[in-house]
C-alpha positions in Angstrom: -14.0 -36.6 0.3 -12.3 -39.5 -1.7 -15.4 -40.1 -4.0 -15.7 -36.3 -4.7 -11.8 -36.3 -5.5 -12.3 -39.5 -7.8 -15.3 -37.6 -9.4 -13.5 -34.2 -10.5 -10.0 -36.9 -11.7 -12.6 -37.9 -14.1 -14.3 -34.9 -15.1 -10.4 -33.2 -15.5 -9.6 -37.0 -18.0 -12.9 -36.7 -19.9 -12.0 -32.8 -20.9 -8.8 -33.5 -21.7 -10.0 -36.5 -23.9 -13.2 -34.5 -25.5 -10.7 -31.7 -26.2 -8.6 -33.9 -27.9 -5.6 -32.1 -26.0 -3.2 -34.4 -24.0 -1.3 -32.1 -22.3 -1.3 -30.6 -18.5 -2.8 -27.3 -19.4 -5.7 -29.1 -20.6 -6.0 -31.7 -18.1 -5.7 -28.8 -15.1 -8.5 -26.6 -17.2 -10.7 -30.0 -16.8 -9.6 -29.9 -13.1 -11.0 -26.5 -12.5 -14.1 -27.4 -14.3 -14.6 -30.3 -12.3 -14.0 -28.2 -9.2 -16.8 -25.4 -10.4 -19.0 -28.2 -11.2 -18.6 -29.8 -7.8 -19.2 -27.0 -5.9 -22.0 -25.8 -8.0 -23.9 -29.4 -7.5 -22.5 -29.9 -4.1 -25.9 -30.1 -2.5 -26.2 -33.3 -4.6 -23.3 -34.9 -3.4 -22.4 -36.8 -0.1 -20.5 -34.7 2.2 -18.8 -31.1 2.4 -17.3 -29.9 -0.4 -13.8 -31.4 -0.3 -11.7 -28.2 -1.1 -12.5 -27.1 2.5 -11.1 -29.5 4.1 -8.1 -29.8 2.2 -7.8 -25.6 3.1 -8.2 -27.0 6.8 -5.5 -28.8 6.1 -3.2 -26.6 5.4 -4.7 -24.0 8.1 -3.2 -26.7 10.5 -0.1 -27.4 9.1 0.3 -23.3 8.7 -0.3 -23.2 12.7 2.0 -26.1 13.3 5.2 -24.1 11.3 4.4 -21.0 13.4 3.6 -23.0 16.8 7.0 -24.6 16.1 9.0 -21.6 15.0 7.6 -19.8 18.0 8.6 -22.6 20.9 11.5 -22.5 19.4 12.4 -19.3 19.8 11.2 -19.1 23.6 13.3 -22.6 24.0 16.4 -20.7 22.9 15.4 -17.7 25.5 15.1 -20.5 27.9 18.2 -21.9 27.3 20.6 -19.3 27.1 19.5 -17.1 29.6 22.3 -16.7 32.2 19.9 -17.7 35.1 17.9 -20.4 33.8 14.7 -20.3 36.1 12.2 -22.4 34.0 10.1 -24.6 36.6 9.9 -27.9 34.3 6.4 -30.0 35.4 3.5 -32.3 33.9 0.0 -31.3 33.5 -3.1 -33.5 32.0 -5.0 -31.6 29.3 -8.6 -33.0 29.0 -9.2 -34.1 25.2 -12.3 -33.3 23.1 -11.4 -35.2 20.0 -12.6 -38.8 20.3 -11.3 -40.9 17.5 -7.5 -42.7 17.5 -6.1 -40.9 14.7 -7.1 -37.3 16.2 -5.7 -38.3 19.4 -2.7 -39.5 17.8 -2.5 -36.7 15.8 -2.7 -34.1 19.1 0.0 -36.0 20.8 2.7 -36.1 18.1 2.0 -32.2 17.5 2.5 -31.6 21.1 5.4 -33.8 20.7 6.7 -32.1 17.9 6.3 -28.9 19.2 10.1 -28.1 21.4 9.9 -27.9 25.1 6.4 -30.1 25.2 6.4 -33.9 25.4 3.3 -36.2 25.2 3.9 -38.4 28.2 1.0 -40.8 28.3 -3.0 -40.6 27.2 -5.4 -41.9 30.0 -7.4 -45.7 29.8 -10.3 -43.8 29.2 -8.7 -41.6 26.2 -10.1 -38.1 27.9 -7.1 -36.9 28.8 -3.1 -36.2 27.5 -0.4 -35.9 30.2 2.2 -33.5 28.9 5.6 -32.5 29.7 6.4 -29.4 29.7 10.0 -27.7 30.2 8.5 -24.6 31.3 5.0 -24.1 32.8 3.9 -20.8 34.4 0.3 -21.5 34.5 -0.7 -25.0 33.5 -4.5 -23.4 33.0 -3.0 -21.0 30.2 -1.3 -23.7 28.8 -4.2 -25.8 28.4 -6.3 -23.0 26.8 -3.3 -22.5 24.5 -3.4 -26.2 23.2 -6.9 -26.2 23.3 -7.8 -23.0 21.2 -4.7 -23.8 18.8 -3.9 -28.0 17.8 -7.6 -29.3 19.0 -9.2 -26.6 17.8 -7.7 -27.0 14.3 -7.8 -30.7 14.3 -11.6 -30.4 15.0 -12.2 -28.3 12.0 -10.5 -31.0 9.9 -12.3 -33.8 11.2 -15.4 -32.8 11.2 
């Protein structure tokens, strides 16, 4: 991804230099050249063309905004319901992603995410124990992590 960013920054400086126009019009048309022309001789260079993983990027942090606007929202229910019945607990949700970072990245989104706590990963790295300030099936909320953070995190790793 970094070479094929470094080769369409030059492709966007040698337009603007051959056009003889220094300015950021210029120097964005050469940008979207280089894009066209990266994508059009993509099978030529090493790995996936890099705009689709920056759009995976932003996919995730899209899902992060609404994961955290919506646990917010049933946090507040939580809270200021005049009987507060939430049944607090910790569950272990079993991991696919394998490297540190994606593991890293997983926990601080549970983390980040109100009403969910990453507690501790296991030796082994297979598994995430969370806390939870309100679990009503632990199964549903290991599909929701699952087929929402991981899910997404996969697509941008790999």
């Amino acid at each position: 991804m970094a070479f094929q960013i470094v080769i369409n920054l030059i492709i966007a400086f040698l337009w603007m230099f051959l056009s003889e126009s220094y300015s950021a019009p210029s120097f964005i048309a050469g940008y979207l050249l280089g894009i066209l022309l990266l994508f059009l001789l993509r099978r030529f260079v090493p790995d996936t063309f890099y705009l689709r993983r920056i759009y995976k990027i932003g996919a995730l942090l899209l899902l992060f905004i609404k994961e955290l606007l919506s646990s917010n929202w049933e946090i507040v229910k939580l809270v200021y319901k005049p009987k507060q019945d939430f049944e607090p607990g910790i569950f272990a949700l079993p991991i696919d992603v394998k490297s540190n970072w994606e593991i890293t990245l997983l926990a601080n989104l549970i983390s980040l995410t109100p009403g969910t706590l990453s507690v501790a990963i296991s030796r082994d790295n297979t598994k995430i124990f969370i806390h939870a300030m309100h679990i009503q099936d632990s199964e549903e909320e290991i599909a929701s992590i699952k087929n929402t953070f991981e899910k997404a995190i996969l697509e941008v790793s790999r």
